[in-house]
C-alpha positions in Angstrom: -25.2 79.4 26.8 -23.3 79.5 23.2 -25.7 82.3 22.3 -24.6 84.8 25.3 -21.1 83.5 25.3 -20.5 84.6 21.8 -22.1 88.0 22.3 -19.6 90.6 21.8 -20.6 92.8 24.7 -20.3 90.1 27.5 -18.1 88.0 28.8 -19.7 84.9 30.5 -18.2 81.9 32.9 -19.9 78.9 34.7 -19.3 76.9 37.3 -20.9 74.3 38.9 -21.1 72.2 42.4 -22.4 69.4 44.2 -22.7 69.1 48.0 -23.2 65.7 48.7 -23.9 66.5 52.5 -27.0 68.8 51.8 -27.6 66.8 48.3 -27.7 70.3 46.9 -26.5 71.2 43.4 -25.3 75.0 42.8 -24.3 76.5 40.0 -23.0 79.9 39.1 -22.6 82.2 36.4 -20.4 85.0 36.1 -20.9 87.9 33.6 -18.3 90.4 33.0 -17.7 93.3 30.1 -16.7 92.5 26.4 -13.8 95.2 27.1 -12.9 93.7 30.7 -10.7 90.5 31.5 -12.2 87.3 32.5 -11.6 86.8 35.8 -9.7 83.4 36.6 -10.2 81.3 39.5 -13.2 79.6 41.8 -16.9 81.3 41.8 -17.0 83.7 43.8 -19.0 84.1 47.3 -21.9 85.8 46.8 -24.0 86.5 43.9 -26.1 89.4 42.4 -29.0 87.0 41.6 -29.8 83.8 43.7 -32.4 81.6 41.9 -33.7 78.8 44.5 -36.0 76.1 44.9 -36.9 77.6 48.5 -35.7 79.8 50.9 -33.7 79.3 53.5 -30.8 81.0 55.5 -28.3 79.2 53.3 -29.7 80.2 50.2 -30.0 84.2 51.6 -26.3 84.3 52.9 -25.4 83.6 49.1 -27.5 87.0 48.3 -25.0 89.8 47.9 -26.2 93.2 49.6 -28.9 95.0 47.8 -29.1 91.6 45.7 -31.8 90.0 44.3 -33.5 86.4 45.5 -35.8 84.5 42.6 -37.4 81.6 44.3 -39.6 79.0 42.4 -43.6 80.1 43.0 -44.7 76.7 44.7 -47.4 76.0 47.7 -44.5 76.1 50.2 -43.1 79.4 49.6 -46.0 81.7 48.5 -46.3 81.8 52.0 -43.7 84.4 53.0 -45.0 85.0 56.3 -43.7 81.8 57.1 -40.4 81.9 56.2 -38.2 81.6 59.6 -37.1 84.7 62.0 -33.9 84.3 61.6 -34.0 84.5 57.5 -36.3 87.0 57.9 -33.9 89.5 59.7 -31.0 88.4 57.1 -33.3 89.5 54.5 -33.6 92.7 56.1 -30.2 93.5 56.9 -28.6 92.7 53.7 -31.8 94.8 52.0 -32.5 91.2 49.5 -35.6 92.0 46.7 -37.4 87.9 47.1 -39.0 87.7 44.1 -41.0 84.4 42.5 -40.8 82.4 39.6 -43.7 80.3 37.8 -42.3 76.6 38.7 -43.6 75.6 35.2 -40.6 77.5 33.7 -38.0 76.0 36.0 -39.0 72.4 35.3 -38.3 72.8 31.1 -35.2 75.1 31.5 -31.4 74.9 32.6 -31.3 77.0 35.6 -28.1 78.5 34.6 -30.9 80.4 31.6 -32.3 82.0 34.4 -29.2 83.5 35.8 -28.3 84.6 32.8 -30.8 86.6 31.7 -31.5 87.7 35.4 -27.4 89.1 35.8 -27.8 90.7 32.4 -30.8 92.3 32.8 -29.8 93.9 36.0 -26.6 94.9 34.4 -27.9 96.0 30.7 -31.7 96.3 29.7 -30.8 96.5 26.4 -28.1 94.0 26.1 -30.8 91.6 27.5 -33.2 92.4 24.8 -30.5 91.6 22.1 -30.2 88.1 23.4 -33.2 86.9 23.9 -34.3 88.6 20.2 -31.8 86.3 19.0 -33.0 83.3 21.4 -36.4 84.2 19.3 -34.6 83.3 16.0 -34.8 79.3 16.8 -38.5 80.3 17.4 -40.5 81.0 20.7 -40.2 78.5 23.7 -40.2 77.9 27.1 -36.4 78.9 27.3 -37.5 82.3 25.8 -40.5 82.8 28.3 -38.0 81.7 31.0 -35.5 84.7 30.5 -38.2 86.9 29.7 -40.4 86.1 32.7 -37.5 86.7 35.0 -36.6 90.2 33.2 -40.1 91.0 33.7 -39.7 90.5 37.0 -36.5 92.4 37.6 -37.9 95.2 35.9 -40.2 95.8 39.1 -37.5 96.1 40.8 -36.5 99.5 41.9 -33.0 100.4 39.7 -30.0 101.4 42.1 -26.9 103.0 40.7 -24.4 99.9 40.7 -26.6 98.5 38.4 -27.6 101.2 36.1 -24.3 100.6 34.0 -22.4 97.7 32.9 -19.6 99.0 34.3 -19.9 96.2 37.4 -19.2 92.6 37.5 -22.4 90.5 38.1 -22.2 87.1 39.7 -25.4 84.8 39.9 -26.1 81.6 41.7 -28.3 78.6 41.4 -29.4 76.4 43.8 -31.1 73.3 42.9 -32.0 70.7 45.8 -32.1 67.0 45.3 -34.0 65.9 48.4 -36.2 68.0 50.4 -34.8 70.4 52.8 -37.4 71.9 55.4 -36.2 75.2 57.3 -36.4 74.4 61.4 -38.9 77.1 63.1 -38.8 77.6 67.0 -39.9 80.6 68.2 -37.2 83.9 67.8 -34.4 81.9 67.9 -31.8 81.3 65.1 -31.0 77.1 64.0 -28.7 75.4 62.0 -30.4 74.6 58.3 -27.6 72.4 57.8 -27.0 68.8 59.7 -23.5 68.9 59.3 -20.8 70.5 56.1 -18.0 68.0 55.3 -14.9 67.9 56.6 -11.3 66.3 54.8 -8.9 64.6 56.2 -5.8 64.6 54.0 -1.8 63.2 54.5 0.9 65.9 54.5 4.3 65.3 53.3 6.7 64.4 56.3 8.9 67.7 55.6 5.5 69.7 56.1 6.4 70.4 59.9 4.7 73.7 60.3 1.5 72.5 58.7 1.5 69.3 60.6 2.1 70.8 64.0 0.2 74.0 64.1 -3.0 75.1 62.9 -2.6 77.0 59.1 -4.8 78.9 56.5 -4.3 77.1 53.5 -4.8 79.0 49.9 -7.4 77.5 48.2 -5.5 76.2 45.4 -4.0 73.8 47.6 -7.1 72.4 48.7 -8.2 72.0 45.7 -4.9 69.8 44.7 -5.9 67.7 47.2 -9.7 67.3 46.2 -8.5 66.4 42.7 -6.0 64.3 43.4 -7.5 62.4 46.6 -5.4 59.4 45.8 -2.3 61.0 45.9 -2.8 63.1 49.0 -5.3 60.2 50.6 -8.0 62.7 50.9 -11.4 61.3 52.7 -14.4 63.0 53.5 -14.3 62.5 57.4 -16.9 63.3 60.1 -15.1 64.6 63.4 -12.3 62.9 62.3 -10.3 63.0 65.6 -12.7 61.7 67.4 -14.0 57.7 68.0 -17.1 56.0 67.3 -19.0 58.5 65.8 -21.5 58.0 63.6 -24.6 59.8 61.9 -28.0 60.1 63.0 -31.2 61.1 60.8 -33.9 62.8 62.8 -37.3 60.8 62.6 -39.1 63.3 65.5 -39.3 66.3 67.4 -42.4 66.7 69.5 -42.7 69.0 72.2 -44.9 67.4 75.4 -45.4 70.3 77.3 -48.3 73.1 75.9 -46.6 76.3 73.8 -47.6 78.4 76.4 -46.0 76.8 79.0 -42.8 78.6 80.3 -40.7 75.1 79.8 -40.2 73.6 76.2 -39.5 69.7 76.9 -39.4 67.8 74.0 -39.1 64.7 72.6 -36.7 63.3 69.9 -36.1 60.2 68.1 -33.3 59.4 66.1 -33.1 56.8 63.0 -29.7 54.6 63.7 -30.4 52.0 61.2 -27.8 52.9 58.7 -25.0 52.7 61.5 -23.0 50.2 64.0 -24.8 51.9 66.8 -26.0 49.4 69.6 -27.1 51.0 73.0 -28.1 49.6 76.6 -30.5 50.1 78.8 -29.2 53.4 80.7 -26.6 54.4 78.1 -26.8 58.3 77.2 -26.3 59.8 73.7 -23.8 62.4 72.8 -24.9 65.4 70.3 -22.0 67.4 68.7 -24.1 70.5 68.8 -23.8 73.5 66.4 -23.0 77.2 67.2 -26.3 79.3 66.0 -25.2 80.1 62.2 -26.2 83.4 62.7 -24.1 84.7 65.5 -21.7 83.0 63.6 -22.3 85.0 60.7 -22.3 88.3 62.8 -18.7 87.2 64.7 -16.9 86.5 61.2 -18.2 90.1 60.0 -17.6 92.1 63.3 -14.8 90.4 63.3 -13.0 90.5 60.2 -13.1 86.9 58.7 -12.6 85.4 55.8 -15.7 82.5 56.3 -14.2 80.6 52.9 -10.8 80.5 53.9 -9.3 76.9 54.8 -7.9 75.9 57.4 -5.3 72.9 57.9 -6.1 71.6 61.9 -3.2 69.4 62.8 -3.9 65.7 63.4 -5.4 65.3 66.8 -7.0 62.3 68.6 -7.6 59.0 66.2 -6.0 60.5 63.6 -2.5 59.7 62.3 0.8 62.5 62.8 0.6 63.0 59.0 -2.7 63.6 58.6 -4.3 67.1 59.0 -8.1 68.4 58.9 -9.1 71.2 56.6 -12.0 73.0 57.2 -13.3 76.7 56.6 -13.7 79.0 58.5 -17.1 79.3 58.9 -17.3 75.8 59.1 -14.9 75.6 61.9 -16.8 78.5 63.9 -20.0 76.6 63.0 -19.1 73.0 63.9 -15.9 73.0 65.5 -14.6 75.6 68.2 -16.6 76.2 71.3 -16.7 80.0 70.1 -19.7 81.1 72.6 -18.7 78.9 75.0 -17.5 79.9 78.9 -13.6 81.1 78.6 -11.7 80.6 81.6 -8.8 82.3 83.1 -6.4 81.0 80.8 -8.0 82.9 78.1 -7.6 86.1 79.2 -4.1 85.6 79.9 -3.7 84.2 76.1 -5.8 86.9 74.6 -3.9 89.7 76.6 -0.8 89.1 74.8 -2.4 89.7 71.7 -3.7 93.3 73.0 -2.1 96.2 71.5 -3.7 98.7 74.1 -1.6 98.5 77.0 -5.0 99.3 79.1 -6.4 95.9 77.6 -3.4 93.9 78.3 -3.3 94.9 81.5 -7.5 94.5 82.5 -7.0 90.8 80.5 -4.4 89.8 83.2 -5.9 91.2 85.8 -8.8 88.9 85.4 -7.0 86.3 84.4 -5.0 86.4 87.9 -6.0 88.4 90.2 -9.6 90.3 90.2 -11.7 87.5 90.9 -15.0 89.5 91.2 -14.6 90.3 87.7 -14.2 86.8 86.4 -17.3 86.1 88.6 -19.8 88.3 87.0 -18.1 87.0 83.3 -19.5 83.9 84.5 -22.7 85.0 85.8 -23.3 87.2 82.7 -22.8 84.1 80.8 -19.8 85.9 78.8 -18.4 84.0 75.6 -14.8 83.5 73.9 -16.8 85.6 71.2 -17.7 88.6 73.5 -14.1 88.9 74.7 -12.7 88.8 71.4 -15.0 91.8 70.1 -14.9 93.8 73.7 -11.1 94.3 73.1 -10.8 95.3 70.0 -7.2 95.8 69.7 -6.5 91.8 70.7 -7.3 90.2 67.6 -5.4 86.8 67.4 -5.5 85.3 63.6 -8.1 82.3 62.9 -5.0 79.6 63.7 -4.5 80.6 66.8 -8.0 80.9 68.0 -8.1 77.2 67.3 -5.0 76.7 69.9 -6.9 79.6 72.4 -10.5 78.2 71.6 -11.8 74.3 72.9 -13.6 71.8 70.5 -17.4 71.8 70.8 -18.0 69.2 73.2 -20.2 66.1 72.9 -24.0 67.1 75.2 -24.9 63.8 76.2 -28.5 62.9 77.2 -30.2 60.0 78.6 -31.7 57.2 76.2 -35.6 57.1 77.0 -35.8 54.1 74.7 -34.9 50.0 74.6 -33.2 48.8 71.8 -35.2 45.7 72.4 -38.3 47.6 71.5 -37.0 50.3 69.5 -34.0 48.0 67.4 -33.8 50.8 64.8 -34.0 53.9 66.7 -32.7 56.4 69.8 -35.2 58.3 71.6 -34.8 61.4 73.9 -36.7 64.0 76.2 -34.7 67.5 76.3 -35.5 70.2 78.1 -34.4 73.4 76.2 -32.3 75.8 78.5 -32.8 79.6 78.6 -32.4 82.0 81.2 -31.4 85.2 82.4 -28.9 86.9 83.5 -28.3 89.2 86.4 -27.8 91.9 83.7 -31.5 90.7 82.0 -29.8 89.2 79.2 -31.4 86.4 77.6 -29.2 83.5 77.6 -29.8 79.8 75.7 -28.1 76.3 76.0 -25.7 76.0 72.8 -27.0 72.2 72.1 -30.3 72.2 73.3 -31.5 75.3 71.1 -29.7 73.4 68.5 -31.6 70.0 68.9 -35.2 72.3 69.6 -34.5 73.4 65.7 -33.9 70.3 64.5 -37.0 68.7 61.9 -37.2 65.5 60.8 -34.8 64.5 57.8 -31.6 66.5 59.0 -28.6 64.6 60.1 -26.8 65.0 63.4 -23.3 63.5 64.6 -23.3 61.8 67.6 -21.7 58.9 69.9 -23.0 56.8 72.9 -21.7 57.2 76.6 -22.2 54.2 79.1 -24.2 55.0 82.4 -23.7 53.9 86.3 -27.7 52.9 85.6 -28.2 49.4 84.8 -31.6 47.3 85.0 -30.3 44.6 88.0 -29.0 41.1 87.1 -32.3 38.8 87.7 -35.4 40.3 86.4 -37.6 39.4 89.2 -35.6 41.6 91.4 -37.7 45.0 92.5 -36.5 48.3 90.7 -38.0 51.1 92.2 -37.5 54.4 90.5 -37.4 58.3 91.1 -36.9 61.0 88.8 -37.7 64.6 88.4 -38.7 66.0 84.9 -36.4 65.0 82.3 -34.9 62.8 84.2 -37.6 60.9 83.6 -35.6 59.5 80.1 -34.0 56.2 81.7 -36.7 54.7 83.5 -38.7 55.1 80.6 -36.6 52.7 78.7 -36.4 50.9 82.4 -40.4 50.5 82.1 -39.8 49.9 78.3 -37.7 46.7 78.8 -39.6 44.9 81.3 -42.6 45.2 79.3 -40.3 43.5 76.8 -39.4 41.2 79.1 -42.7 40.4 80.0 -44.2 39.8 76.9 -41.4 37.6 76.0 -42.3 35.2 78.5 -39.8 35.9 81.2 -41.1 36.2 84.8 -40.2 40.5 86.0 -40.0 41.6 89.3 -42.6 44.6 90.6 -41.7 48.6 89.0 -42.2 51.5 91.1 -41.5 54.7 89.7 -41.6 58.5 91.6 -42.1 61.5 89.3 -41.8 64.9 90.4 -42.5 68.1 88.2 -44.5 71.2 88.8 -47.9 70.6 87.4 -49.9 67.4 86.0 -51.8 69.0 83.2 -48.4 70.5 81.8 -45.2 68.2 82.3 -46.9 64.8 82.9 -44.0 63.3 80.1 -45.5 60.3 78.6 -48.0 60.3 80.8 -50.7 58.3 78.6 -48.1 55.7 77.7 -47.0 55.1 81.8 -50.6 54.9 82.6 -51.2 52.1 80.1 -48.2 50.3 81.6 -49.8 50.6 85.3 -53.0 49.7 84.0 -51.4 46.6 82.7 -49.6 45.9 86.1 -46.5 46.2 84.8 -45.7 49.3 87.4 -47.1 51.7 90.6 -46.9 55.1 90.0 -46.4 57.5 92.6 -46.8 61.2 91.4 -45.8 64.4 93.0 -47.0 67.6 91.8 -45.4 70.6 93.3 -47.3 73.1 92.4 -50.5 71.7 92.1 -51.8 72.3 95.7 -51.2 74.8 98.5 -49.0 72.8 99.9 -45.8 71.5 97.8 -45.5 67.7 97.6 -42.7 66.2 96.2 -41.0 63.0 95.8 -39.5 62.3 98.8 -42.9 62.1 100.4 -44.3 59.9 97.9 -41.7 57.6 98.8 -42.3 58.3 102.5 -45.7 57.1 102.2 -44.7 54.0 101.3 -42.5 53.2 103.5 -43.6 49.4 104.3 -43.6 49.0 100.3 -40.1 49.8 100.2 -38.9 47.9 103.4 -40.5 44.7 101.0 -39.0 45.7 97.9 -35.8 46.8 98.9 -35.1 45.4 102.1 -36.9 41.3 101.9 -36.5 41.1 98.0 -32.8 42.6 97.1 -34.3 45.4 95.1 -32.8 48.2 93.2 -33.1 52.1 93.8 -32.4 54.9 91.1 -32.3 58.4 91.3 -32.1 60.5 88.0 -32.4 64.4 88.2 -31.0 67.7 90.0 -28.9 67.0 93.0 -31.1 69.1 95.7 -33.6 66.3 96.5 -30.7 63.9 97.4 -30.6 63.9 100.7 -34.2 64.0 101.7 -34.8 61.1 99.2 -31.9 59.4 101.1 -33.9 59.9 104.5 -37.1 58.5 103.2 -35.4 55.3 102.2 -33.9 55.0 105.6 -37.1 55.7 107.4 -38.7 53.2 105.4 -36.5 50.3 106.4 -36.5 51.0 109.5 -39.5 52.3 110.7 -38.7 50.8 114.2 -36.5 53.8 114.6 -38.2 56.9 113.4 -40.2 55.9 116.3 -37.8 57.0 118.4 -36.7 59.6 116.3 -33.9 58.6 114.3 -32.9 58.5 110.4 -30.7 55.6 110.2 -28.6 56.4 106.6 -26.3 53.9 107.1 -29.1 51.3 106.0 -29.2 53.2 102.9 -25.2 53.3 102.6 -25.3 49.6 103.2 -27.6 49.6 99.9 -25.0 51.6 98.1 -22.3 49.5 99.1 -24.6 46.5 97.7 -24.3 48.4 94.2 -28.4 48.6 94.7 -28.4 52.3 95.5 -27.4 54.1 91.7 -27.6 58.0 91.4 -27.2 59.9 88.0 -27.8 63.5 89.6 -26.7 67.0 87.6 
């Protein structure tokens, strides 16, 4: 780098970064005039040149427009038609040139080589040619071939104005990863290629009463103090710092069970815990802090005027202490943080209306937000986000601190464990059933954490915490559980089934397992079917099986459960059994009425449905309903 530093018609600076989060290493070179200042300060944004390992949506969004992408030529990314959707259409829009690079070269040479002779070449043909003649002097090798191959390259490149003088600065970055990154793929739709960014929480002096009370922007040379002198200002790397008991997962799995061209995606997801406290019982559900699609968060910070590098201090909140405070960016923070395409209620328009400068928008915000209820209604059934307020009216355009007053946290999604930890000591399993539907407008609409969980691949960290569950396996294992659930709510009684088997094969004498699963059609959503069928063929459980769709005729749980009506008058009525119920509300009460019919036949002779036998049961704690 002494050989382009010390020629007289450039100026050249470096910097360089390490995310310990992603475990990538970036480093950037900016390349400026002879005759113009240096410019002072941290790298900049985006860069001219990008040379990466691989691509991915991270590595794209650090493209400037009309830029230029060098990625390593290896087995995974000479196939182009692979790359995800969603980079794809950033490609496109920002109009990035993807080039490749021999990997040969990039495993002898500094990467920051590359960028140089990449910016300079874009910039200066001949300045380019003036260094790497005098490169030559030391004799040829690799380093030579290096710059020259990727001149080469850039010389195929069609020339556009900005760069046909030297008159612009040039910035170029370099990404090296330290680990393998893989980019999630699901269909059209746009994921998160990063687990999680890190957050800081840092003390505040006690006369910093603005800072410490409201949410600020904070210029970036203060964050930096902090990140230089941690000590002083007690700066931790945190992960959702005001909240408790959470902890980091690693993906392991993400199998979908039903066929790709089924019109349901349910999949299944395991989760490695063995690098944290976590410790789960049977029926506990885990919580995923879901992320906002990168993307659309990309799009909102442009349309709406953002800076995405900005900082921002977010008052102590929660666990945290009153001198503490949070700093995030801002793309972080729409990313990670604030429920930004979440449902806004009234309370929001009011709030946003007194930002309006249009006396027309001030008035329509309050008027939903008190009185014009039909309006508010189809908001809701149109699915309509904090985000698509703030760009509809346009002249309301609170800063970034007070959007995170006006805007909630992203919540914890929490989802039913489908594992035992007494089989499974390591790991968390889950079946998720990815939400999408549409709106009364035909707008496609998705679930904010399941899309973001159907994107996940194994390797990729996500934040989570456990929830405890009304469902618990009863007190003495020889007492009768008999089961019902309806598609995904399948997950418990897996890890029901799962422990008993446990239990069994541990010597301990278990009580008889019925379960009742309901879904639409065998050959597509029969969820661990094989594994359930090796359990009954074992005698470990009775299966009872209702297939809605499968027949002229529907058939669904209820009369399963109908049918074996002396069964249950045994299990629950002679031998203190349990009864669960996990899935959508509607079945409730004609499950109820099939209990009740079964213990007491003697009166659906005479045609009666005696529920209080079944409220008895729920008064016995031996009736237990998780319905949604």
């Amino acid at each position: 780098a002494l050989e382009v530093a010390n020629e007289p018609s450039v100026n050249v600076q470096y910097f360089s970064s390490h995310d310990p989060y992603s475990e990538t290493h970036k480093s950037e070179v900016r390349i400026t005039p002879g005759g113009k200042g240096v410019i002072e300060g941290l790298a900049v944004k985006t860069a001219n040149v990008v040379v990466a390992p691989s691509i991915s949506l991270d590595v794209v969004a650090s493209v400037s427009r009309d830029g230029t992408l060098i990625v390593m030529d290896t087995a995974q990314n000479l196939e182009l038609q692979h790359v995800p959707e969603s980079v794809n259409s950033l490609i496109l829009r920002n109009g990035v040139t993807v080039l490749t690079l021999k990997e040969e070269f990039e495993k002898d040479c500094e990467a920051a080589w590359a960028c140089v002779g990449a910016a300079i070449g874009l910039a200066e043909p001949s300045v380019h040619f003036r260094i790497t003649t005098a490169l030559r002097l030391g004799g040829r090798s690799l380093l030579n071939r290096y710059v020259e191959n990727v001149h080469s390259l850039l010389e195929k490149r069609p020339q556009r104005s900005m760069h046909s003088s030297f008159a612009n600065d040039l910035s170029v970055s370099s990404w090296r990863s330290t680990r393998e990154v893989s980019t999630p793929v699901f269909g059209d739709e746009h994921t998160s290629t990063e687990s999680f960014v890190p957050r800081f929480e840092c003390k505040i002096d006690d006369d910093s009463e603005e800072q410490g009370s409201r949410p600020v922007v904070v210029p970036k040379h203060q964050f930096a103090w902090n990140m230089i002198f941690k000590d002083a200002f007690e700066a931790t790397e945190a992960v959702r710092p005001g909240h408790h008991d959470v902890h980091i997962a690693t993906i392991t799995k993400n199998q979908r069970l039903t066929p790709d061209d089924y019109n349901r995606n349910i999949f299944h997801m395991e989760f490695d815990i063995s690098d944290t406290p976590i410790k789960y019982q049977i029926g506990d559900a885990l919580g995923v802090f879901g992320h906002n699609d990168e993307v659309e968060v990309e799009k909102f910070i442009n349309d709406y005027g953002l800076d995405a590098e900005a900082f921002v201090g977010v008052p102590a909140r929660g666990r945290m202490n009153k001198n503490q405070v949070e700093y995030v960016t801002v793309r972080n923070l729409l990313t990670q943080h604030l429920d930004l395409f979440g449902r806004p209620s009234k309370k929001f328009y009011i709030a946003l209306a007194q930002h309006a400068k249009s006396r027309y928008q001030y008035l329509r915000l309050m008027h939903i937000g008190t009185d014009d209820a039909e309006s508010f209604k189809l908001g809701i059934h149109e699915t309509l986000t904090y985000a698509d307020l703030l760009l509809q009216y346009d002249t309301a355009r609170p800063t970034i601190e007070a959007l995170v007053e006006m805007i909630p946290e992203i919540k914890a999604r929490h989802y039913s464990i489908s594992s035992s930890m007494k089989v499974c000591p390591r790991s968390v399993h889950l079946l998720v059933v990815a939400v999408d539907w549409e709106t009364p407008l035909r707008r496609r609409r998705t679930g904010q954490c399941t899309r973001y969980l159907n994107g996940l691949r194994p390797g990729q960290k996500v934040t989570v915490d456990i929830q405890t569950s009304v469902l618990r396996l009863p007190p003495n294992p020889k007492q009768p559980i008999v089961m019902a659930g309806l598609g995904t709510g399948m997950a418990p009684f897996r890890a029901f089934i799962q422990e008993r088997m446990w239990q069994k094969e541990s010597g301990i004498d278990v009580g008889p397992c019925v379960l009742y699963f309901g879904a639409r059609h065998k050959a597509q959503e029969w969820l661990y079917g094989e594994e359930l069928e090796k359990y009954e063929g074992k005698g470990l459980v009775k299966l009872g099986l209702a297939w809605s769709r499968d027949q002229e005729h529907k058939v669904y749980i209820q009369h399963k459960i109908t049918e074996d009506g002396e069964l249950l008058k045994k299990y629950l009525g002679e031998d203190k059994g349990y009864f669960y119920l996990c899935g959508p509300t509607w079945p409730v009460p004609d499950v109820r009425d099939a209990i009740a019919k079964g213990l007491t036949p003697e009166k659906v002779k005479d045609g009666v449905v005696d529920v209080e036998v079944v409220e008895e049961l729920k008064d016995d704690g031996r009736y237990i309903l998780e319905v949604y």
